[in-house]
N, C-alpha and C positions, 0 to 999 in steps of 0.2 A: 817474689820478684816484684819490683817496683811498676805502678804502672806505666803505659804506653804515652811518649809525648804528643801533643796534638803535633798538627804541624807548624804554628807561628812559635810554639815555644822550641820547636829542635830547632827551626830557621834561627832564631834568636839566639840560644843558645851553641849551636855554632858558627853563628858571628863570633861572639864575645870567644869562644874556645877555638877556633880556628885563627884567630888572625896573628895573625907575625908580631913582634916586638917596634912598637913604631907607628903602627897601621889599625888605620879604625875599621875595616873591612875584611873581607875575604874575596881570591877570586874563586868563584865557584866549579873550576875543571881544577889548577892548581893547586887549593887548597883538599883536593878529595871531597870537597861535599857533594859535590852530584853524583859519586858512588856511594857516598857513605849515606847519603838519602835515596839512595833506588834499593839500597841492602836491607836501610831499617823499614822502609816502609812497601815492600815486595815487590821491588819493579814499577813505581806509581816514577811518575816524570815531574823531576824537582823542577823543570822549569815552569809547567802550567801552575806548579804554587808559590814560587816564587814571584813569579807575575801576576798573581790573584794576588798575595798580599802585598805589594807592591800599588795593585791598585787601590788596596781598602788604605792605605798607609802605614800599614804596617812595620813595613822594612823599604828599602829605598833601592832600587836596582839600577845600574850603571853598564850601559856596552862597554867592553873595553877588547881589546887581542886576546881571541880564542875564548871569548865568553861573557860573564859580565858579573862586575864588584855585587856583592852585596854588604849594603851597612844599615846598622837601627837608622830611626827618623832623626835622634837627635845629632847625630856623630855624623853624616855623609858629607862631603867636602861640596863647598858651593861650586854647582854648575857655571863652568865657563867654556866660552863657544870661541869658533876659531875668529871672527871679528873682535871678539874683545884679546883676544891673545897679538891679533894683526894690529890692531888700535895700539896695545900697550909696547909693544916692539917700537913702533914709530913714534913713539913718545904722545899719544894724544888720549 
């Protein structure tokens, strides 16, 4: 049997293997990774390492409805806030 992946390489690697046709991410309730990460690694909570690597730079995490994206550093869509969405509506 192969060994055990740390945790930033199963995170990483299922980004790259979880995400949909189209999409640089995964959301982490709909695509199964927060079960498939509480099975493989016995019940540990993928969000406190998600958010640890998140902070080192690892991987780049996103709120979104019912959870939040995750994507590598290089692929994450540029952050944009509800004033520049308001700005760009009004033409300015």
């Amino acid at each position: 049997m192969s060994e055990r992946l740390i945790y930033e390489e199963f995170v990483k690697k299922a980004i790259v293997s979880l995400r949909k046709e189209g999409y640089k991410g995964i959301h982490s309730v709909y695509s199964g990774f927060n079960s498939a990460f509480k099975k493989y690694f016995d019940g540990e909570n993928p969000v406190e390492v998600t958010n640890k690597l998140a902070q080192e730079g690892k991987i780049i995490v996103r709120p979104v409805k019912g959870g939040v994206m995750l994507y590598l550093p290089d692929e994450a869509p540029a952050l944009r806030t509800l004033a520049d969405e308001a700005l760009k509506k009004m033409g300015l």
